[in-house]
VOKE-678206 format. One record per residue: residue in three letters; x, y negated, z of N, C-alpha, C in turn; residue number from 1. Coordinates in steps of 0.02 Angstrom, whole numbers, plus 32768, in hexadecimal, padded with zeros to 4 digits. Atoms other than C-alpha are relative to their C-alpha. Example, Ala and Ser with C-alpha at 12.3 -4.5 7.8 and 13.67 -1.06 7.14 Angstrom:
# residues 2
r / n_east / n_north / n_up / ca_east / ca_north / ca_up / c_east / c_north / c_up / k
ala / 802D / 803B / 8000 / 8267 / 80E1 / 8186 / 802D / 7FC4 / 8000 / 1;
ser / 7FD6 / 803B / 7FFD / 82AC / 8035 / 8165 / 7FD9 / 7FC9 / 8025 / 2;
***
This chain:
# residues 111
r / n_east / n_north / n_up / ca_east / ca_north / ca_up / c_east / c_north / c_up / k
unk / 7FFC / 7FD0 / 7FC9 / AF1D / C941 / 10F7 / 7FBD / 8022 / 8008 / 1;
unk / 804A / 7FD0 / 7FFD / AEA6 / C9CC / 1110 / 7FE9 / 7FFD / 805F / 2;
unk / 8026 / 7FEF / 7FA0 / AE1C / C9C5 / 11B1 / 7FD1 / 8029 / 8005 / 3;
unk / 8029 / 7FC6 / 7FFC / ADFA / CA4D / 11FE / 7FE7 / 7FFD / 8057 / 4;
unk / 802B / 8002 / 7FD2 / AD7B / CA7E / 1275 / 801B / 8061 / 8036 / 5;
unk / 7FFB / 7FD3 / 7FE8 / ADB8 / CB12 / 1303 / 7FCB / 801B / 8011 / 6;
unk / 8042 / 7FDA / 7FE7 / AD35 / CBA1 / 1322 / 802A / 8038 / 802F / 7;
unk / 7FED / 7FC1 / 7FBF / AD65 / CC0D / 13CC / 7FBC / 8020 / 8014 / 8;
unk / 8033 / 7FE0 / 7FE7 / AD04 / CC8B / 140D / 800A / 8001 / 8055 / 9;
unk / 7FF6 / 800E / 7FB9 / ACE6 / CC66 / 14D8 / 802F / 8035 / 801F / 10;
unk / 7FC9 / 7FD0 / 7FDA / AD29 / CD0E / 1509 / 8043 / 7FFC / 7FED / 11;
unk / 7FC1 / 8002 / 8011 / ADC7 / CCF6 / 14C5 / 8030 / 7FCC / 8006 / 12;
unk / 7FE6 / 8046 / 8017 / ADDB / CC37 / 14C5 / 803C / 7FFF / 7FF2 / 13;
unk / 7FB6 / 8016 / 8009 / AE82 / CC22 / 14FE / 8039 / 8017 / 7FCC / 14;
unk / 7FCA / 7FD5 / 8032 / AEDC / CCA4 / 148B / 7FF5 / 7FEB / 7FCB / 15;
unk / 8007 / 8003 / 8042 / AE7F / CC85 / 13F4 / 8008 / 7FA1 / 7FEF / 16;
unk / 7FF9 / 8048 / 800E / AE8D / CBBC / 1410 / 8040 / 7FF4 / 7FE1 / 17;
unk / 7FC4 / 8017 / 801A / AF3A / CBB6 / 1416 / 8026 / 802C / 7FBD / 18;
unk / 7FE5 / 7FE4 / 8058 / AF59 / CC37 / 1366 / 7FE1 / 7FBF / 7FE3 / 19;
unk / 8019 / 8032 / 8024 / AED6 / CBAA / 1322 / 801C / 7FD7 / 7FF6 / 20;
unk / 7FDD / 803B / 8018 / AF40 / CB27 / 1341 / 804D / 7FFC / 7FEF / 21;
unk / 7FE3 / 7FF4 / 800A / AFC1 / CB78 / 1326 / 801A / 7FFB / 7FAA / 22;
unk / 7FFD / 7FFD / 8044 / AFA0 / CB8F / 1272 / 7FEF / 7FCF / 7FEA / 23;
unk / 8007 / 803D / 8033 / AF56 / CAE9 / 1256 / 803F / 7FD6 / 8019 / 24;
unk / 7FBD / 803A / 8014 / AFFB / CA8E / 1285 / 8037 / 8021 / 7FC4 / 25;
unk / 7FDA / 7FE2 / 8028 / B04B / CB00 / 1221 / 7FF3 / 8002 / 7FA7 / 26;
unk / 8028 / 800B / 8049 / AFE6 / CAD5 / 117F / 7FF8 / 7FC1 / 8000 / 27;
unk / 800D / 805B / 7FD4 / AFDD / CA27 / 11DB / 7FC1 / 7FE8 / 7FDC / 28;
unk / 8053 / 800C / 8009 / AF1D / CA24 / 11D4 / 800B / 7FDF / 803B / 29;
unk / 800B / 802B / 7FD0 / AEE5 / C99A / 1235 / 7FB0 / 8016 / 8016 / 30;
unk / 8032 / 7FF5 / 7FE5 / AE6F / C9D2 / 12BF / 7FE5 / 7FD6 / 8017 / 31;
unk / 802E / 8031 / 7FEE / ADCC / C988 / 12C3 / 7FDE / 8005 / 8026 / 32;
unk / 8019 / 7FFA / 7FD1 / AD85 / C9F0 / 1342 / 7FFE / 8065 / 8012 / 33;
unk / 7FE4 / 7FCA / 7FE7 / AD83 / CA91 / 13A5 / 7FB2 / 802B / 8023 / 34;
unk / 8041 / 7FDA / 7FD7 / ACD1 / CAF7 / 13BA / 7FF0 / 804F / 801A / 35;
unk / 800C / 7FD8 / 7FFA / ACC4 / CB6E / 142F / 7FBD / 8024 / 7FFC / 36;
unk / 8038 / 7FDD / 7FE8 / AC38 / CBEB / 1415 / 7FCB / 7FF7 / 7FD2 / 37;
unk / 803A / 8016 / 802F / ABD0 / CB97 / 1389 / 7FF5 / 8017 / 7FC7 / 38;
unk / 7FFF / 8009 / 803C / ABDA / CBBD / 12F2 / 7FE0 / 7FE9 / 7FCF / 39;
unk / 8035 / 802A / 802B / AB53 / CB64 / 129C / 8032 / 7FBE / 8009 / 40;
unk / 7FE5 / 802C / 7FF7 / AB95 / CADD / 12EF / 8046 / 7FED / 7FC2 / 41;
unk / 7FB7 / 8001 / 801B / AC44 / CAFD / 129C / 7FF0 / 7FEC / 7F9E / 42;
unk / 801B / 7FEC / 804C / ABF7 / CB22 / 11EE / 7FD9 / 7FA9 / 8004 / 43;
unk / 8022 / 8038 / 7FF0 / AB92 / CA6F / 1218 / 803A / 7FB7 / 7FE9 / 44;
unk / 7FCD / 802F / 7FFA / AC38 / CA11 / 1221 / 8027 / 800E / 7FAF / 45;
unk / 7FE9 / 7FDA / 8025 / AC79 / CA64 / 118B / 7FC2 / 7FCD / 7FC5 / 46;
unk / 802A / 8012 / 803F / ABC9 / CA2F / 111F / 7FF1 / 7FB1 / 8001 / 47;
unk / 800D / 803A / 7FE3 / ABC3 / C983 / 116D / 8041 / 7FD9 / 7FDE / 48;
unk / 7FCC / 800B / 8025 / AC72 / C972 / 1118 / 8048 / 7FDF / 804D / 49;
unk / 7FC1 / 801B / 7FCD / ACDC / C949 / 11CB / 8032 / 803B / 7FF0 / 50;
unk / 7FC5 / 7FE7 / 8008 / AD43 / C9CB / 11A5 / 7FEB / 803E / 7FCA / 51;
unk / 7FF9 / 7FE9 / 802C / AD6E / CA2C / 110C / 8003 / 8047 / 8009 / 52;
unk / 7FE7 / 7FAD / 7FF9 / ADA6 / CAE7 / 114F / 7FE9 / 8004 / 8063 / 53;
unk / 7FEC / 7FEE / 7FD6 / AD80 / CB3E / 11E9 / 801B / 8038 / 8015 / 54;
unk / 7FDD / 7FD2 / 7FDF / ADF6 / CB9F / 1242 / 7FE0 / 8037 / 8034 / 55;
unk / 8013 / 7FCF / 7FCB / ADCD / CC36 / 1297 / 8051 / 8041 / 8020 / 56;
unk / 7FB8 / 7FD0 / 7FD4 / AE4C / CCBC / 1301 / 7FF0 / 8051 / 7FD2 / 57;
unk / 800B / 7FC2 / 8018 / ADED / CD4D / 12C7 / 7FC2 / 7FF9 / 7FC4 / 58;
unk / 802D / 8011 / 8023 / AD7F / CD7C / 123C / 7FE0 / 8034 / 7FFE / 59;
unk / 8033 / 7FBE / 7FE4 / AD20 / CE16 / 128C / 7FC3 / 7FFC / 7FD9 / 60;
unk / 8033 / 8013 / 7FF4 / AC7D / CDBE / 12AE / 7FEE / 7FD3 / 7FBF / 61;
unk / 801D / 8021 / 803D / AC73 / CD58 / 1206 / 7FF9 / 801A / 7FD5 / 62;
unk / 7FFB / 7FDA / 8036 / AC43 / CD64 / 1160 / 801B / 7FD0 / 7FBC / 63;
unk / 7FC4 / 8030 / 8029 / ACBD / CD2A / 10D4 / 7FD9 / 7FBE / 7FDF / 64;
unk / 800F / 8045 / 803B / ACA8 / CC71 / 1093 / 8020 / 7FD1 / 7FF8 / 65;
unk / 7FA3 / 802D / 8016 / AD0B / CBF9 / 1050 / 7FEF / 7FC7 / 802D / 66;
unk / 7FFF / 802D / 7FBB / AD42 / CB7F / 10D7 / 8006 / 800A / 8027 / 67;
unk / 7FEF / 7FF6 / 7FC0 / AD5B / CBE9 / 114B / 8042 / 802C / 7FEE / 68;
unk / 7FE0 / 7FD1 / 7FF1 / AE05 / CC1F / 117C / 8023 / 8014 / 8029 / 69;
unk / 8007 / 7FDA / 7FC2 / AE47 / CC9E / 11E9 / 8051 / 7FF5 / 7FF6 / 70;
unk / 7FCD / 800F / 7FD6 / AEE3 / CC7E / 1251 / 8022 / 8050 / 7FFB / 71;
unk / 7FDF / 7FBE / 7FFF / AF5F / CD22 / 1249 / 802D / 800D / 804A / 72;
unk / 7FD5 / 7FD6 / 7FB8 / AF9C / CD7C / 12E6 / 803A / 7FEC / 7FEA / 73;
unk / 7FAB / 8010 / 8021 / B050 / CD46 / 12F2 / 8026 / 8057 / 8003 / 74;
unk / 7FDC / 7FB3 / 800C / B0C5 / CDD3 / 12D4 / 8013 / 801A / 8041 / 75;
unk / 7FE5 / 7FED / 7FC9 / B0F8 / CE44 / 134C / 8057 / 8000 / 7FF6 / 76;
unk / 7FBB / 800A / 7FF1 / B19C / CE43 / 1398 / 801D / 804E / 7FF4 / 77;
unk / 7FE4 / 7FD2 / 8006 / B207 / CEE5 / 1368 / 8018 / 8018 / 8063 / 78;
unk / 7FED / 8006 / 7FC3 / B228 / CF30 / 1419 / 8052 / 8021 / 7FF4 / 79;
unk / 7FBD / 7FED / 801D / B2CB / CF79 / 13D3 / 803D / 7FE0 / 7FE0 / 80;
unk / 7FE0 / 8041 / 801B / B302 / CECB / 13A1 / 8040 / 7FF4 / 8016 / 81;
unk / 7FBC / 8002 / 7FC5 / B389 / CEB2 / 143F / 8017 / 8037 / 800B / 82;
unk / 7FE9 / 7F9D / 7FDA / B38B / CF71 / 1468 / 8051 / 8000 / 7FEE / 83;
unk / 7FC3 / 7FFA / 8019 / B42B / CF75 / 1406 / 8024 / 7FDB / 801D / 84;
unk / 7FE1 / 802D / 7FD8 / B46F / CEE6 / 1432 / 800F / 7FFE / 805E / 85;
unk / 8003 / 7FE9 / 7FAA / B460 / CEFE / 14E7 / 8009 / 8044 / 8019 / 86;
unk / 7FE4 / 7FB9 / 7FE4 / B49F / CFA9 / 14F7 / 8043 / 7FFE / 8025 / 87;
unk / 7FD1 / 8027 / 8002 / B543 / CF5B / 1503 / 8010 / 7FF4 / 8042 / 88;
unk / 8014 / 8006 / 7FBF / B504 / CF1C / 159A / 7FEE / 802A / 803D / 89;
unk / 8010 / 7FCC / 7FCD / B4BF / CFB1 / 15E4 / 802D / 800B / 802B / 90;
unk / 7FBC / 7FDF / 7FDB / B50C / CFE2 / 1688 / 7FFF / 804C / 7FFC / 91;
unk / 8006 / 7FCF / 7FF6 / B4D6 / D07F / 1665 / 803D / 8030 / 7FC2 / 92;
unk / 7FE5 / 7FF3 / 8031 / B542 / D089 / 15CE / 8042 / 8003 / 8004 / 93;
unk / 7FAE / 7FF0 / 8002 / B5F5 / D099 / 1602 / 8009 / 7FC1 / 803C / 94;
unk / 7FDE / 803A / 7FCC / B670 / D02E / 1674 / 7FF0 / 7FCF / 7FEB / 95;
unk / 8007 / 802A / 801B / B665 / CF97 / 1683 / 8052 / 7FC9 / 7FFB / 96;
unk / 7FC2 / 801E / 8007 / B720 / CF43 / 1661 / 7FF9 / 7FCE / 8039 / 97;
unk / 7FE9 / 8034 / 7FBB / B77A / CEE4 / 16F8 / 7FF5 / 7FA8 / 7FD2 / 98;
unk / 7FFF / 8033 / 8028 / B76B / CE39 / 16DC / 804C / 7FDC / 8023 / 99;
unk / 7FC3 / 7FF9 / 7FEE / B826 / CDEF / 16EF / 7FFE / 7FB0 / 801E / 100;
unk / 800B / 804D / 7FE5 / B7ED / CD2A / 170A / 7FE7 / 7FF1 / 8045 / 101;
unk / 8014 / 800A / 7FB9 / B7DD / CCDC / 17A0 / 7FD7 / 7FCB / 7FF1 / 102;
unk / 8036 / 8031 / 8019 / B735 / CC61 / 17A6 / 8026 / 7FB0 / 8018 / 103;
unk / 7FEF / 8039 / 8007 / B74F / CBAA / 179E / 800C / 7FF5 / 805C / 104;
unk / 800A / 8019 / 7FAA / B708 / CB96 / 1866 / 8019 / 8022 / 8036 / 105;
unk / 7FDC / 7FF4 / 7FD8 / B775 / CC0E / 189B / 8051 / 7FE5 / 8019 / 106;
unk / 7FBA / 8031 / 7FEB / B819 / CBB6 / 1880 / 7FEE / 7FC8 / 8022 / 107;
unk / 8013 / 8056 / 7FD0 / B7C6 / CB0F / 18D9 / 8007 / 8033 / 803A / 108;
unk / 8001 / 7FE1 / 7FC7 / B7A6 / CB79 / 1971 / 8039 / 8026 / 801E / 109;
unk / 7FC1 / 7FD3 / 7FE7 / B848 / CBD4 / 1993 / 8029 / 7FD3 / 8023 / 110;
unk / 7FDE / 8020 / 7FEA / B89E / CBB2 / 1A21 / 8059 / 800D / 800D / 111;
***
């Protein structure tokens, strides 16, 4: 099993933590630790041999080297995905048909 070391940048923590670990369960890297803000530090853990790869969210601010890798934006969602499907639904889209059933809790209640 591969151990990897998370690198977040403070302003971002929360977003870029959870792509990080996102991608290492998904590669099922076993995290050995999670540094915000350091990067020596990170690169430290890395030459010290606790962990083999570190993960980063983005790869703006670095400069390419092996061992480090970068976490991918998840995909976006199509917003046109349901559109179709849910037109159907629209009330704006025509009648909407009687419905001819009577509900379960209305037959209990009838006197």
């Amino acid at each position: 099993m591969v151990d990897a070391v998370i690198y977040v940048r403070p302003e971002n923590y929360s977003a870029s933590a959870a792509r990080c670990l996102d991608y290492c369960s998904a590669r099922r890297y076993n995290v050995v630790g999670l540094v915000p803000g350091d990067w020596a530090a990170a690169m430290r853990l890395v030459d010290e041999g606790v962990a083999s790869v570190v993960v980063v969210s983005s790869g703006e601010h670095l400069e390419p080297q092996p061992g480090v890798e970068i976490a991918p934006k998840p995909p976006r969602r199509r917003a046109g995905a349901r559109a179709g499907a849910n037109s159907a639904r629209n009330r704006w889209s025509g009648g909407t048909p009687a419905t001819t059933a009577e509900p379960a809790a209305a037959r209990h209640y009838r006197y």
